[in-house]
C-alpha positions, 0 to 999 in steps of 0.5 A: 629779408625773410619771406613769410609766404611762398608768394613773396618768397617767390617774387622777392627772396628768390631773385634776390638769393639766386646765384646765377654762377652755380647755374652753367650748363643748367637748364630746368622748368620746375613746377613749384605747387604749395598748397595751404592758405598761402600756396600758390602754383610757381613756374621757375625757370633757369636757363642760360644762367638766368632766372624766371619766375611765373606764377602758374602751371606749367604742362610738362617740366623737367622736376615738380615739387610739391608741399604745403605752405608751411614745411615750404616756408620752413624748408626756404628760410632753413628751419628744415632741410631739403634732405629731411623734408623729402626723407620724412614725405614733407615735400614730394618731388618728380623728376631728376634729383641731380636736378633738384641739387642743382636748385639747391646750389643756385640758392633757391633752399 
C-alpha cells in the first residue's frame, strides 16, 4: 500500500518496509520534521535492529531531515531520489550522511 501523507507513511508504510537485517550495529535517532498541510514531526528511532516510531521532536538526535509534505511523499514512494532531493535543496539533512545511507538500506526511501 502506498502511503498518501507522511502520517500515514509514517505509521503504516515504514514498519511494514522496514528491513530489520540491514540495521546491525546501527543505532540512530532521526528527526523527521515535514512541513505543509500534512507534515508532521517524527521520531524514528533504530536500535538493536529494531524500530520506533514516535510522533514529535526529539532534543538532540543523531541526523534530522527536514522537507515539505510533497517532495517528502515523492522521495518515499520513489517519484524523486534521495540523492536528487538533497542535491536540488529539496530535503535539507544535519548530521552523518553515512547515517543517512544507512536509513536508506533499512527501507525507510
Amino acid at each position: 500500500m502506498e502511503a498518501k501523507t507522511s502520517k500515514e507513511f509514517f505509521e503504516k508504510t515504514l514498519p511494514e518496509k522496514f528491513k530489520p537485517e540491514k540495521t546491525a550495529g546501527i543505532d540512530i535517532v532521526a528527526q523527521i520534521n515535514v512541513t505543509g498541510s500534512n507534515g508532521g514531526d517524527w521520531i524514528v528511532i533504530i536500535k538493536d535492529q529494531k524500530i520506533s516510531i514516535i510522533q514529535g521532536t526529539y532534543p538532540s538526535p543523531t541526523l534530522t531531515l527536514e522537507a515539505t509534505d510533497s517532495d517528502f511523499m515523492d522521495m518515499v514512494t520513489g517519484k524523486l531520489s534521495a540523492e536528487k532531493a538533497f542535491f536540488t535543496g529539496k530535503i535539507h539533512f544535519k548530521g552523518n550522511l553515512g547515517l543517512a545511507l544507512k536509513l536508506r538500506e533499512a527501507g525507510f526511501f
